[in-house]
C-alpha positions as CSV (number, residue, x, y, z in Angstrom):
1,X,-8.2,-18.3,86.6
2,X,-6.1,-14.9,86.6
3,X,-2.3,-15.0,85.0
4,X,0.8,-15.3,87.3
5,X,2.5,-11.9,87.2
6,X,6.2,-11.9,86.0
7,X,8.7,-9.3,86.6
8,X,11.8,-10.0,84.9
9,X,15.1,-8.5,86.0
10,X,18.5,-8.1,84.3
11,X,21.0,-6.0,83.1
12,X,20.9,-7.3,79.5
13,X,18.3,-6.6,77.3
14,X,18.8,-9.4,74.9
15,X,18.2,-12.0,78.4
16,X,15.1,-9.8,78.8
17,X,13.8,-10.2,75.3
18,X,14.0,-13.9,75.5
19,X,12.6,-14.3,78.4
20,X,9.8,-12.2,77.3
21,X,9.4,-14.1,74.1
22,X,9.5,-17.8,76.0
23,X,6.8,-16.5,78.9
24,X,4.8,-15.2,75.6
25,X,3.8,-19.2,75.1
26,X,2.0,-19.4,78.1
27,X,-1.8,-18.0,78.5
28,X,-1.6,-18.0,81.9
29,X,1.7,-15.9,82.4
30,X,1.8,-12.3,81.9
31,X,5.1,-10.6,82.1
32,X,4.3,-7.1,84.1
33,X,7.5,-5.5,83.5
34,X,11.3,-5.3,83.7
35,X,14.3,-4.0,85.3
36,X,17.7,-3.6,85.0
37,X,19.4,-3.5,88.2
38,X,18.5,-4.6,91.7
39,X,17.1,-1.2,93.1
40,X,14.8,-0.6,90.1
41,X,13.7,-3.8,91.1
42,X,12.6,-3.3,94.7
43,X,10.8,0.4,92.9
44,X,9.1,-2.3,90.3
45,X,8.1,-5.0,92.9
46,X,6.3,-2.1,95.1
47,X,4.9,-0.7,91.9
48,X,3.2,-3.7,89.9
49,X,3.3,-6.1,92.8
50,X,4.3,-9.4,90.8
51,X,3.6,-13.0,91.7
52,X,6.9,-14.0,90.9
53,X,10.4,-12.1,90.3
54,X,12.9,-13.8,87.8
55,X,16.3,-11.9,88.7
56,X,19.7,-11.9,88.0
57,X,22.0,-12.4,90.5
58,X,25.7,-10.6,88.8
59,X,24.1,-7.1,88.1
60,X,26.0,-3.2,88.6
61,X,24.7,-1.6,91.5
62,X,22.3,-3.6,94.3
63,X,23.2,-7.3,92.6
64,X,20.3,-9.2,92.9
65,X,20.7,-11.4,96.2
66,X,20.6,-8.3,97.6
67,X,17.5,-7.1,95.8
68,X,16.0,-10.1,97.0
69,X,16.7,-10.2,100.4
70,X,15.2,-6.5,101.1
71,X,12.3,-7.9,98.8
72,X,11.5,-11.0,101.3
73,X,12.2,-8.3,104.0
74,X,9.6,-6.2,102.9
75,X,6.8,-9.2,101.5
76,X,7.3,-11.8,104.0
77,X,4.9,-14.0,102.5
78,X,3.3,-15.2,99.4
79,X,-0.3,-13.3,98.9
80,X,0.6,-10.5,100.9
81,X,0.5,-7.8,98.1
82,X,-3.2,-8.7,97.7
């Protein structure tokens, strides 16, 4: 069975490190990478093409509502990356 891909995204590094650490507990999770801000996100998602995004929404620059709407825009539908 192959791990869910994680990328996690906020602007604070401590959130980032916890979620890391918490994800760290589950074999089949494997966090991909991170961002800090809504358009490194949308570069991250096209890059390492994750299963699932966990995103902040109150971030500087593209917040990350909008991060996700141009990410739905642009994968319309699970399994589509593949």
């Amino acid at each position: 069975m192959s791990k869910i891909r994680v990328l996690l995204v906020d602007d604070h590094a401590i959130l980032i490190a916890g979620l890391r650490a918490l994800l760290s507990y589950y074999d089949d999770v494997d966090v991909v990478g991170e961002a800090q801000d809504g358009q490194e996100a949308l570069s991250r998602v096209a890059e390492l093409q994750p299963d699932v995004v966990l995103m902040d929404i109150a971030m500087p620059g593209m917040n990350g509502i909008t991060a996700t709407r141009f990410i739905r825009r642009s994968i319309p539908k699970p399994g589509s990356l593949s």
